[in-house]
N, CA, C and O atoms as a GROMACS GRO file, in nm:
protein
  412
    1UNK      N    1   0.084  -0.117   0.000
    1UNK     CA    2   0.000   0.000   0.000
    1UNK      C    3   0.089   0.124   0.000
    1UNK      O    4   0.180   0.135   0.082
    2UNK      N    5   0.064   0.215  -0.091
    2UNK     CA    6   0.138   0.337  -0.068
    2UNK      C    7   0.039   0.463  -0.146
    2UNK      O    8  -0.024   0.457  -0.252
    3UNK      N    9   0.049   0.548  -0.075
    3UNK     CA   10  -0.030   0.743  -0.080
    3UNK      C   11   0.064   0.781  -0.125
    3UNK      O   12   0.180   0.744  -0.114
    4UNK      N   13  -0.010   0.909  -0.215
    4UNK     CA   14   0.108   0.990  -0.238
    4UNK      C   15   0.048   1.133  -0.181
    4UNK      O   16  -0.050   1.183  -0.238
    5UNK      N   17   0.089   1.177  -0.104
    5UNK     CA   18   0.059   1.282  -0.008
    5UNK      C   19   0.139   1.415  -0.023
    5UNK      O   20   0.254   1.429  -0.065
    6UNK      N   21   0.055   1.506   0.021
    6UNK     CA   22   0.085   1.649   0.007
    6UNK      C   23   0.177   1.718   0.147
    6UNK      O   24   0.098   1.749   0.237
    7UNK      N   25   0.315   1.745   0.179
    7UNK     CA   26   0.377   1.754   0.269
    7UNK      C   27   0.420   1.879   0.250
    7UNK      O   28   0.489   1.885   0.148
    8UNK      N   29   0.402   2.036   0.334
    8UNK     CA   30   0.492   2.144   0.337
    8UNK      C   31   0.530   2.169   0.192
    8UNK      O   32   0.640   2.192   0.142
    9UNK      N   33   0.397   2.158   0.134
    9UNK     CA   34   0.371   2.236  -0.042
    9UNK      C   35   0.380   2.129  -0.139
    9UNK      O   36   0.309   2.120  -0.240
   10UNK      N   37   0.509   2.013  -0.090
   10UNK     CA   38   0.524   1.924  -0.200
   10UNK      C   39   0.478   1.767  -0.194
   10UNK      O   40   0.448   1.712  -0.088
   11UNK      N   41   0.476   1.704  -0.314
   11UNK     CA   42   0.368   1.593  -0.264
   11UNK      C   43   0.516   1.495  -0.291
   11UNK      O   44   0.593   1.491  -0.386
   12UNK      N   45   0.513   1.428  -0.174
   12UNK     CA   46   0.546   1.287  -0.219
   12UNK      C   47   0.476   1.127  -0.190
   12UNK      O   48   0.378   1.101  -0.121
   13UNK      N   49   0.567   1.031  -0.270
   13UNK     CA   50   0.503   0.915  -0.264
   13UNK      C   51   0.550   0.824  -0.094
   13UNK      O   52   0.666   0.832  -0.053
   14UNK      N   53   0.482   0.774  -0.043
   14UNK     CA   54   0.517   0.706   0.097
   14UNK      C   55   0.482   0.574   0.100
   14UNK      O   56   0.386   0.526   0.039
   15UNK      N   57   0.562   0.510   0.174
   15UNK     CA   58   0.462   0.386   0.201
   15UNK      C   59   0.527   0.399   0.369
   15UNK      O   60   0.599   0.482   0.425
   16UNK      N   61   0.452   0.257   0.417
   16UNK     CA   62   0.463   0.250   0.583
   16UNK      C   63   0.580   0.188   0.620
   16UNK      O   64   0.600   0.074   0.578
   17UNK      N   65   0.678   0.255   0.707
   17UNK     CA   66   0.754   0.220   0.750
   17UNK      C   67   0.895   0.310   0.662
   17UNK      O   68   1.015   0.298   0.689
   18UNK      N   69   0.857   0.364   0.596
   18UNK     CA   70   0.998   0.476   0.423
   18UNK      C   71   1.007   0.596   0.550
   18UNK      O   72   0.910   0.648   0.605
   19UNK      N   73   1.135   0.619   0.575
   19UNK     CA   74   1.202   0.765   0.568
   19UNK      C   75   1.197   0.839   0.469
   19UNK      O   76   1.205   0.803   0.352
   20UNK      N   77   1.180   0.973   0.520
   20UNK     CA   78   1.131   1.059   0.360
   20UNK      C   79   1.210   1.236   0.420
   20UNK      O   80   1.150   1.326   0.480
   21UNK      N   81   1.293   1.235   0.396
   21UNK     CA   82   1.326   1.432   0.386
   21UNK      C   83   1.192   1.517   0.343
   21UNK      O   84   1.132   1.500   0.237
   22UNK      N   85   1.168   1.580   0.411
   22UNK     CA   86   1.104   1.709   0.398
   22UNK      C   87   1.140   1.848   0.430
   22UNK      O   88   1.233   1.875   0.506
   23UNK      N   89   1.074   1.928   0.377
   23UNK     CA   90   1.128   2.106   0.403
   23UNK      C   91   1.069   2.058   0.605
   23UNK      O   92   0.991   1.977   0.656
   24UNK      N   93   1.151   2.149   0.648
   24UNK     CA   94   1.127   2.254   0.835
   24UNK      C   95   0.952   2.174   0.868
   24UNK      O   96   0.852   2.192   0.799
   25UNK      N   97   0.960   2.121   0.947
   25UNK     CA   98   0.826   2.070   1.019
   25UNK      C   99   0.823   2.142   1.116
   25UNK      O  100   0.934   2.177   1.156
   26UNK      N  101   0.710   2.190   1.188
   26UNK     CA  102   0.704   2.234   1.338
   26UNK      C  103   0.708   2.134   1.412
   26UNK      O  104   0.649   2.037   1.365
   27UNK      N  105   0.767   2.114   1.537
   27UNK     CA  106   0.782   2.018   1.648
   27UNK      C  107   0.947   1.948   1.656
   27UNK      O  108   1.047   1.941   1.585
   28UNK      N  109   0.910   1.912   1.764
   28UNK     CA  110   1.049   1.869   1.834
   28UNK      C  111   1.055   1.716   1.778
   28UNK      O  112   0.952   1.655   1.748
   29UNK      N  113   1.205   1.653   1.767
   29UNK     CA  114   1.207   1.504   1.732
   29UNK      C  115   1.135   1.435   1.825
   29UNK      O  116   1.122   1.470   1.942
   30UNK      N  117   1.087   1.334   1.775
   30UNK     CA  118   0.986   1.240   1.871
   30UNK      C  119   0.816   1.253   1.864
   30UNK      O  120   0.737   1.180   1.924
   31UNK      N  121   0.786   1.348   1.790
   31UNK     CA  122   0.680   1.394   1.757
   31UNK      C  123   0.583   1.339   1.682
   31UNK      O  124   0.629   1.300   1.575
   32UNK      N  125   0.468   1.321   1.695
   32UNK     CA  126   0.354   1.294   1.618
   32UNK      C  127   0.344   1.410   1.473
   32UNK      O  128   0.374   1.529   1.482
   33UNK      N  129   0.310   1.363   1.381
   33UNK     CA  130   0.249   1.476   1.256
   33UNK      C  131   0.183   1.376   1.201
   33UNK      O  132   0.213   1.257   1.195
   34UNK      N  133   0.062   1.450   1.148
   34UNK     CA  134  -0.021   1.349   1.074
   34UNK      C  135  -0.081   1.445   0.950
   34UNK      O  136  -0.151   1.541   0.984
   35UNK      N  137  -0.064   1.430   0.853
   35UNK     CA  138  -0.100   1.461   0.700
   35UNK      C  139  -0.225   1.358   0.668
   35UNK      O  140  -0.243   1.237   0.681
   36UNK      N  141  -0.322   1.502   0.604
   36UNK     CA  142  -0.472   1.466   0.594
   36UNK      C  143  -0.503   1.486   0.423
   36UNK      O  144  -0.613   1.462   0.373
   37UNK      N  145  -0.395   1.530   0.354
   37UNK     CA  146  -0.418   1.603   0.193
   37UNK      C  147  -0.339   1.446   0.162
   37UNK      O  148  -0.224   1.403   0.158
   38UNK      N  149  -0.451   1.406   0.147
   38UNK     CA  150  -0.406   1.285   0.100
   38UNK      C  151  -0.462   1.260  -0.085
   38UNK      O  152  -0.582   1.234  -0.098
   39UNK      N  153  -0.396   1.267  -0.187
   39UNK     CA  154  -0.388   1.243  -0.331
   39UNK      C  155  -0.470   1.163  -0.378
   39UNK      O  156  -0.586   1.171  -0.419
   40UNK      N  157  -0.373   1.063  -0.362
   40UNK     CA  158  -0.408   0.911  -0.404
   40UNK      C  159  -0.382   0.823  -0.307
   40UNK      O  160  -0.314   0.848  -0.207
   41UNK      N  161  -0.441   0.707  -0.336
   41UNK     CA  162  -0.412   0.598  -0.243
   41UNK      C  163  -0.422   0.476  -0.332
   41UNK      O  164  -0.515   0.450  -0.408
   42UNK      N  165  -0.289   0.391  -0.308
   42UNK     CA  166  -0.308   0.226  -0.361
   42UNK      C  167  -0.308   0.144  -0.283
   42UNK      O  168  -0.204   0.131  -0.220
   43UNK      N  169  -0.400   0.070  -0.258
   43UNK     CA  170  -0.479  -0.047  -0.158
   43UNK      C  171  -0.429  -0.186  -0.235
   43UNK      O  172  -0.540  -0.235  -0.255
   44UNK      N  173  -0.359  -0.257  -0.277
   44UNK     CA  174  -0.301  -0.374  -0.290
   44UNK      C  175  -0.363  -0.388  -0.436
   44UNK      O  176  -0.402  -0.498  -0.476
   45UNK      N  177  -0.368  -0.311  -0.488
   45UNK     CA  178  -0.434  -0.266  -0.670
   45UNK      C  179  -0.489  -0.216  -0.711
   45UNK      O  180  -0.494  -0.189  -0.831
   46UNK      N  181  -0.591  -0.163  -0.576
   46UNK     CA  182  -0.727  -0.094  -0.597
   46UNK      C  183  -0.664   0.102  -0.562
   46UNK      O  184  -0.633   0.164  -0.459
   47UNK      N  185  -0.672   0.132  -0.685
   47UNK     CA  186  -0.652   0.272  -0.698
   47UNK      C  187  -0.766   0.350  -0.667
   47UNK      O  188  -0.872   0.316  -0.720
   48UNK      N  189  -0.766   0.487  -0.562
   48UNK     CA  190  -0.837   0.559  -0.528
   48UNK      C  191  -0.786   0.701  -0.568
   48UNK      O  192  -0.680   0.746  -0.525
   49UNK      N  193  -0.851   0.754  -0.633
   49UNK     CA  194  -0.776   0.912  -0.612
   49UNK      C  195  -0.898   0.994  -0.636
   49UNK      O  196  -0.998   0.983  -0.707
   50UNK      N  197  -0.839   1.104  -0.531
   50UNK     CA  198  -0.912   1.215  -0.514
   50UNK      C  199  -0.948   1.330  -0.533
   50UNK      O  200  -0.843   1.395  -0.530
   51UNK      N  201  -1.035   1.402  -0.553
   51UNK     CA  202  -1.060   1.542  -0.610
   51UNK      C  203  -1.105   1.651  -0.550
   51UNK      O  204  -1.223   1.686  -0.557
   52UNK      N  205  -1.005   1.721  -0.481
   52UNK     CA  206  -0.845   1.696  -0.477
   52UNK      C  207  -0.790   1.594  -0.378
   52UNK      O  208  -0.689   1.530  -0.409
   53UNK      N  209  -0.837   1.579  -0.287
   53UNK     CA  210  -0.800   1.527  -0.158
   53UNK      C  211  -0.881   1.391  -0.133
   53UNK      O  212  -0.993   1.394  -0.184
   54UNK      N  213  -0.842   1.252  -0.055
   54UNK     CA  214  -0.916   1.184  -0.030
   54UNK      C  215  -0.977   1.220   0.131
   54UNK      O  216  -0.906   1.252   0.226
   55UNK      N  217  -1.154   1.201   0.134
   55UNK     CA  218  -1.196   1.201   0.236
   55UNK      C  219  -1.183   1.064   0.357
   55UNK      O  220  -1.200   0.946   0.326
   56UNK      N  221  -1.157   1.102   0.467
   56UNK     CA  222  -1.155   1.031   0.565
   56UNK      C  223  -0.980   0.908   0.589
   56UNK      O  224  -0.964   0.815   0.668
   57UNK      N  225  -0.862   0.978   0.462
   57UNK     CA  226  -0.745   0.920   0.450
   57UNK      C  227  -0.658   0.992   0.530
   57UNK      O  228  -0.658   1.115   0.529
   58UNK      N  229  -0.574   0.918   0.607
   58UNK     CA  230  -0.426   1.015   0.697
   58UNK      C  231  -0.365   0.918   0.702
   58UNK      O  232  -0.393   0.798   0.699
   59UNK      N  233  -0.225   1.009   0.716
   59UNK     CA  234  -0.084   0.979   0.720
   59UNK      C  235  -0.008   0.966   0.849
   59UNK      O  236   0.032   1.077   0.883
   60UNK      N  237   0.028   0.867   0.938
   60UNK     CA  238   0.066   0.933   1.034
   60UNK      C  239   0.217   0.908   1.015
   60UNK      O  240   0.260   0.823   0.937
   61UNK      N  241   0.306   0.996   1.103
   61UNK     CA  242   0.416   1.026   1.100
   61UNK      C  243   0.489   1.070   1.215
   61UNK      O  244   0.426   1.135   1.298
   62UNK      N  245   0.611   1.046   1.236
   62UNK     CA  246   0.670   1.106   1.367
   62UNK      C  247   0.819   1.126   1.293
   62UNK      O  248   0.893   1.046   1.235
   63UNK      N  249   0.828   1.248   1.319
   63UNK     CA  250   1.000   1.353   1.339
   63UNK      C  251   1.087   1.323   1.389
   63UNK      O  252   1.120   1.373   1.496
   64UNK      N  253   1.179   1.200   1.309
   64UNK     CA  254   1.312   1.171   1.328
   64UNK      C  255   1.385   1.268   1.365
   64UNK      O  256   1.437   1.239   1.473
   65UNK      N  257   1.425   1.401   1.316
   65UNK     CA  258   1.536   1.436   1.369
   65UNK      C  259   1.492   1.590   1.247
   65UNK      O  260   1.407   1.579   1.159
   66UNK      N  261   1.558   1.695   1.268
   66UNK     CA  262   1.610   1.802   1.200
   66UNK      C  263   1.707   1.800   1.195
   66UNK      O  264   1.779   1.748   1.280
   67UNK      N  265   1.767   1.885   1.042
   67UNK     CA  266   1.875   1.877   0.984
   67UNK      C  267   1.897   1.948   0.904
   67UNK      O  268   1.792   1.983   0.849
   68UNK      N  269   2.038   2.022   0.837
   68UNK     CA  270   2.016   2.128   0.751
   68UNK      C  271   2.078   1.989   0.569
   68UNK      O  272   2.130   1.878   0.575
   69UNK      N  273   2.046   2.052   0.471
   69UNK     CA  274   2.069   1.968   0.364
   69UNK      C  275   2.225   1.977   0.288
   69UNK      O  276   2.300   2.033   0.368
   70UNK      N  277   2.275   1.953   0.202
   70UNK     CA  278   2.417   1.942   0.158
   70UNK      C  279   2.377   2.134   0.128
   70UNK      O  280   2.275   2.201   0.149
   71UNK      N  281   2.526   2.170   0.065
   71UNK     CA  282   2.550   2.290   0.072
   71UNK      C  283   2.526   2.327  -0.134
   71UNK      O  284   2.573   2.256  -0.223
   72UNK      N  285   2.456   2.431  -0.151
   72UNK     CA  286   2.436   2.454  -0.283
   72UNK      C  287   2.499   2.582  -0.299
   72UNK      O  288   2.466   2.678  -0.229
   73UNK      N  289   2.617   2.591  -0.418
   73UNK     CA  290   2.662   2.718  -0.423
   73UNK      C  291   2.641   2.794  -0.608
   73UNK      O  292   2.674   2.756  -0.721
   74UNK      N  293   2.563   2.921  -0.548
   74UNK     CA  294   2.552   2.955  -0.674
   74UNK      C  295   2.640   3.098  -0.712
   74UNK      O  296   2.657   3.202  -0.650
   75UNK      N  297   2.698   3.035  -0.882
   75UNK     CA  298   2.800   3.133  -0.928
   75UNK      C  299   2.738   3.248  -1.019
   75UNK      O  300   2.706   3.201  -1.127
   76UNK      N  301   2.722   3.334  -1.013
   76UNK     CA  302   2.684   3.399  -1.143
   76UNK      C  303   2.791   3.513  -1.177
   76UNK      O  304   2.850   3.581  -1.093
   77UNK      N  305   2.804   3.523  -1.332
   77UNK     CA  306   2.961   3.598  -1.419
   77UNK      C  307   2.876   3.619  -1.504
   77UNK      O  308   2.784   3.549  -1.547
   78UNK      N  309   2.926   3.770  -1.540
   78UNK     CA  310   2.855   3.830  -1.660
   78UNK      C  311   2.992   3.830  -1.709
   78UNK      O  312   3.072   3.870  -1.624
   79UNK      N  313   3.072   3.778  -1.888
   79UNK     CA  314   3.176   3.769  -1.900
   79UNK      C  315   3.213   3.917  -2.013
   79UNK      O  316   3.146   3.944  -2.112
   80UNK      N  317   3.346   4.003  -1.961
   80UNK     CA  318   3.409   4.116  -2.000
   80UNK      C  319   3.334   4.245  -1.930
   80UNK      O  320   3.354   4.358  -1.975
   81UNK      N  321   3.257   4.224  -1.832
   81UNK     CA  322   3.194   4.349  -1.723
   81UNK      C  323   3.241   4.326  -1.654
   81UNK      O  324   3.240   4.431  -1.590
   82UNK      N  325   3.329   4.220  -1.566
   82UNK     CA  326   3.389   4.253  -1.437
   82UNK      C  327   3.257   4.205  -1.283
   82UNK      O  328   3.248   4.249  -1.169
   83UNK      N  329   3.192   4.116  -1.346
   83UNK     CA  330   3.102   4.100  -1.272
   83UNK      C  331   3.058   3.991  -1.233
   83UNK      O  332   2.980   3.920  -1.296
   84UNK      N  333   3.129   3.955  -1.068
   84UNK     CA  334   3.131   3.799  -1.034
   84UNK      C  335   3.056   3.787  -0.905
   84UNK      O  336   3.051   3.886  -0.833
   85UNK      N  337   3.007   3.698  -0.875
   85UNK     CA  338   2.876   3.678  -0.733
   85UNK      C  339   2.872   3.558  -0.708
   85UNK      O  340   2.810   3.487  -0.787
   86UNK      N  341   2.927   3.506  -0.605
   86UNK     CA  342   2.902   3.397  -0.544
   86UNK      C  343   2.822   3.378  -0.420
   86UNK      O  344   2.862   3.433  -0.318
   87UNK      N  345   2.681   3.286  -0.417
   87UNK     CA  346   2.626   3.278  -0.311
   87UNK      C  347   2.587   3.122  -0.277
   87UNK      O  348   2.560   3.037  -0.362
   88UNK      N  349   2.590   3.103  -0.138
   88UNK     CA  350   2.539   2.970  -0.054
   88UNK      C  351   2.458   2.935  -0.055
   88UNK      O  352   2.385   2.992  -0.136
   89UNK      N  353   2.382   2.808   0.032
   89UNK     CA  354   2.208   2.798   0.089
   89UNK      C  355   2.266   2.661   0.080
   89UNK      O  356   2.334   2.602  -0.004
   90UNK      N  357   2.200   2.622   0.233
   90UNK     CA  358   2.179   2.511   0.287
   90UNK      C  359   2.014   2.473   0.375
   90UNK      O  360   1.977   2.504   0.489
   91UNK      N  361   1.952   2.405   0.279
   91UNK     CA  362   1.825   2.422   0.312
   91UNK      C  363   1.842   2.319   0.435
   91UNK      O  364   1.918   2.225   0.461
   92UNK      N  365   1.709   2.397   0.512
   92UNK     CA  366   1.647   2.352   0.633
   92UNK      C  367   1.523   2.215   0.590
   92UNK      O  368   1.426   2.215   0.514
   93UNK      N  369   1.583   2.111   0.678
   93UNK     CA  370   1.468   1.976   0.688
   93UNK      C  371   1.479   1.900   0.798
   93UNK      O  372   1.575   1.899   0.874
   94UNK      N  373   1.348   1.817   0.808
   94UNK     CA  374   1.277   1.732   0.826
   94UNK      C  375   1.308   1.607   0.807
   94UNK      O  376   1.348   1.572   0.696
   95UNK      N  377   1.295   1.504   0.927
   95UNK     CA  378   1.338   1.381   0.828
   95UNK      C  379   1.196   1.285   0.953
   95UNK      O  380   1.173   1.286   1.074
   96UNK      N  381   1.149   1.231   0.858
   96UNK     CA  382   1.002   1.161   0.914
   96UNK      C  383   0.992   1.036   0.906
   96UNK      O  384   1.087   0.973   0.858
   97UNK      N  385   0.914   0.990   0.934
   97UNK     CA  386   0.920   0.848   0.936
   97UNK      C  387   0.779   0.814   0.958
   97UNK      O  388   0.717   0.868   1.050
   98UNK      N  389   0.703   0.696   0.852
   98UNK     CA  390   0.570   0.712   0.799
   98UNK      C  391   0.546   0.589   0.878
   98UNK      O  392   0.609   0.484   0.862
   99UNK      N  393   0.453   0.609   0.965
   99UNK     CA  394   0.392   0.514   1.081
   99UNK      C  395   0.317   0.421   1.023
   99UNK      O  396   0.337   0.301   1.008
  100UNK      N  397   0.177   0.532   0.972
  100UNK     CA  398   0.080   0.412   0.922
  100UNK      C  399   0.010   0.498   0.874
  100UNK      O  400   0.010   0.613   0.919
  101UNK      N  401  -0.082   0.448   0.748
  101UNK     CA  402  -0.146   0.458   0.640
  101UNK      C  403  -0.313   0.447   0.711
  101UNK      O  404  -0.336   0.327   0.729
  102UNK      N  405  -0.395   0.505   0.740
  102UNK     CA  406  -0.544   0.471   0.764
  102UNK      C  407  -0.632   0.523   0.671
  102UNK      O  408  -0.616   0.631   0.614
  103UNK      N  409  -0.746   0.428   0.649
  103UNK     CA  410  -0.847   0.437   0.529
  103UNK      C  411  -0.972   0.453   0.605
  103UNK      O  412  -1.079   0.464   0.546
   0.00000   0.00000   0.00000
């Protein structure tokens, strides 16, 4: 069985028991979160999907840990102007862990 669920804007696919990165969750590690924008759902073949959302489907989940992500550096050169810019970003996440699936 696996949802594909709507998490902090972006949807991904889960099943029970998958670690999954996400953007900054509110709450401390050890935490309950439960996601209700539930997509789709596959029941052992039987496809459900919803418009937009399935009624009466959640996700539950608990907050492994926070963490910041690898380091992204961006260059930008305009070439014979003399014009060079280098900048960082290390995004902020989430790392969850998908309890159980209820229908």
């Amino acid at each position: 069985m696996y949802a594909i669920v709507e998490i902090a804007g972006q949807q991904f696919k889960v099943q029970e028991g998958q670690e999954v990165f996400v953007h900054r969750l509110e709450g401390e590690p050890g935490a309950d979160v439960k996601f209700e924008k539930v997509l789709l759902l596959d029941n052992d073949g039987k496809i459900n999907v919803g418009t937009p959302v399935l009624a009466g489907v959640n996700v539950d989940a608990t907050i492994v840990s926070h963490l910041k992500g690898d380091k992204v550096t961006v260059f930008k050169k305009k070439r014979r102007k003399g014009y060079q810019k280098s900048n960082g970003h290390r995004q902020y996440l989430s790392k969850i862990k998908i309890e159980k699936i209820t229908v």
